[in-house]
C-alpha positions in Angstrom: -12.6 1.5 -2.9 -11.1 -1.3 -0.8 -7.4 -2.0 -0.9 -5.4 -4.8 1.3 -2.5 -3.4 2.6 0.9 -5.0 4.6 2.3 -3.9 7.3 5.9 -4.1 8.7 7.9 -2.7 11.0 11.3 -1.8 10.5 14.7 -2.1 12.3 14.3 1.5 13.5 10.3 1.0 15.1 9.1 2.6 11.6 5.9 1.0 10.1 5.9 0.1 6.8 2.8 -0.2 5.0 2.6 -1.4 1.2 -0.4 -1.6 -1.3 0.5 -4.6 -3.7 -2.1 -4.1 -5.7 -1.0 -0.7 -6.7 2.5 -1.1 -7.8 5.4 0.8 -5.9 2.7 2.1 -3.4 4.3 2.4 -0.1 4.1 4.7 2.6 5.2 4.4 6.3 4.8 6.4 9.6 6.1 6.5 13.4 2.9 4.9 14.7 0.5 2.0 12.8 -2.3 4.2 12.7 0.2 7.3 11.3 1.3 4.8 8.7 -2.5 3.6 7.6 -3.3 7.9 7.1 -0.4 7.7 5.3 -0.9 5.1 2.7 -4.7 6.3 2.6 -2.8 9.2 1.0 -0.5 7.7 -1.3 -3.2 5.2 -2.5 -5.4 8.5 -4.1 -2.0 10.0 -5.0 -1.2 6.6 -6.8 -4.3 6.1 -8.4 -4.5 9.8 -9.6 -0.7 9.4 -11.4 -2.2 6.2 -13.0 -5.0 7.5 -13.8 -3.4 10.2 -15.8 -0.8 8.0 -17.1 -3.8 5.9 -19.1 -2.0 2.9 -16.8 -4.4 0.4 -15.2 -5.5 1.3 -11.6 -4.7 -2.1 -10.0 -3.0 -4.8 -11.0 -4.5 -8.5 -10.6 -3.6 -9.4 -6.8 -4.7 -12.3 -5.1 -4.4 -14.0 -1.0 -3.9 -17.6 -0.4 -3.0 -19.4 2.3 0.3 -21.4 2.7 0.6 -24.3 5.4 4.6 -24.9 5.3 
């Protein structure tokens, strides 16, 4: 499977990295390519919680573009 993930940085140099398609998915790590590992992680652990729960894997997530 193929998720979209974000990724931030914190005030402290930590990387954030969210899934928004699976809700409260987030992860984080000292370097970007720590934090990606990371969330690869949290993503199976996520869907395997869900799974069990009878909850929908994903929810509906879609990317647009804004001009502002």
């Amino acid at each position: 499977m193929k998720f979209i993930v974000t990724i931030d940085r914190d005030e402290d140099g930590i990387f954030i990295v969210e899934c928004p398609s699976i809700p409260g998915c987030v992860s984080q790590g000292k370097t970007e390519q720590e934090a990606i590992e990371n969330i690869k992680d949290a993503i199976k652990q996520c869907l395997e919680v869900r799974a069990e729960r009878g909850m929908p894997l994903t929810v509906s997530m879609r990317q647009i573009e804004v001009i502002v």
